[in-house]
Structure formats: structure tokens, C-alpha cells
C-alpha positions, 0 to 999 in steps of 0.5 A: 820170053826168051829170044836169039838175035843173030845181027849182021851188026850193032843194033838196038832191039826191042822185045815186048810180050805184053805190057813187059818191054825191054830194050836191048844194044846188041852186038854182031853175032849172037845174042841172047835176049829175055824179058818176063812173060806177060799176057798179050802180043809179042813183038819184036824191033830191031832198028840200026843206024835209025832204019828199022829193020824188023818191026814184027807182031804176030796177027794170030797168036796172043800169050795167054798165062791160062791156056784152056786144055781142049781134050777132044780137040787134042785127041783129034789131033794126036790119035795115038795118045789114046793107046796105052801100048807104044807105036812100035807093038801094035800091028798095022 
């Protein structure tokens, strides 16, 4: 998982996507940031001077490594990708 930290000043950040964790010193200004991709939820802290100032866990969404491709829920959302011919040929 990558992430880009912008930090107002120094901190430490910590990213966690499943069991993988690793802990960051960032520096003010842009950051960037990886840590391997593991099934289970993604987390982020970032703690400065002892204040934890971001500690965030997505509540509905999982990293799964073997996502289930849905056709029919894909085509009721994406219509168009059931036409051989580009948008801009067919008549409206």
C-alpha cells in the first residue's frame, strides 16, 4: 500500500494493511510512504509530540488478495461496456 503524507511538521506515521505494519518519522512537507499489501483492514496513525493526530480505519472497506468479479453487478453499473461501438457512434 502506498500512501502521501503532507505533515505540517515532523511526526511519526503509522501505516498497517493487514497483518503488515510499518512505522514511518516523516518530515514537513511530502512524504511517501509504502508498506506490503496484506488482506484485512487499513489503517493509518500519525502521532506528533505524543497527540495522536489521525488515527483512522476505514469501517467498510477489507483488502481482500482474491476479489470475486460479479458480472451482472458490473454490467448494471457500467451499461455501456456491453457495446462493441464507442459511445460517440452510436445514435442517441
Amino acid at each position: 500500500m502506498w500512501a502521501a503524507v503532507f505533515a505540517t511538521g515532523p511526526a511519526t506515521v503509522t501505516l498497517t494493511c493487514g497483518s503488515s505494519s510499518k512505522t514511518f518519522n516523516v518530515v514537513t512537507g511530502v512524504n511517501k510512504l509504502s508498506v506490503p499489501l496484506s488482506a484485512g483492514k487499513m489503517t493509518v496513525q500519525m502521532v506528533r509530540s505524543g497527540q495522536t493526530i489521525i488515527n483512522y480505519t476505514p469501517a467498510d472497506y477489507t483488502y481482500v488478495t482474491n476479489p470475486v468479479y460479479c458480472e451482472e453487478f458490473f454490467f448494471e453499473y457500467f451499461p455501456t461496456f456491453r457495446y462493441a461501438e464507442p459511445i460517440f457512434y452510436r445514435q442517441l
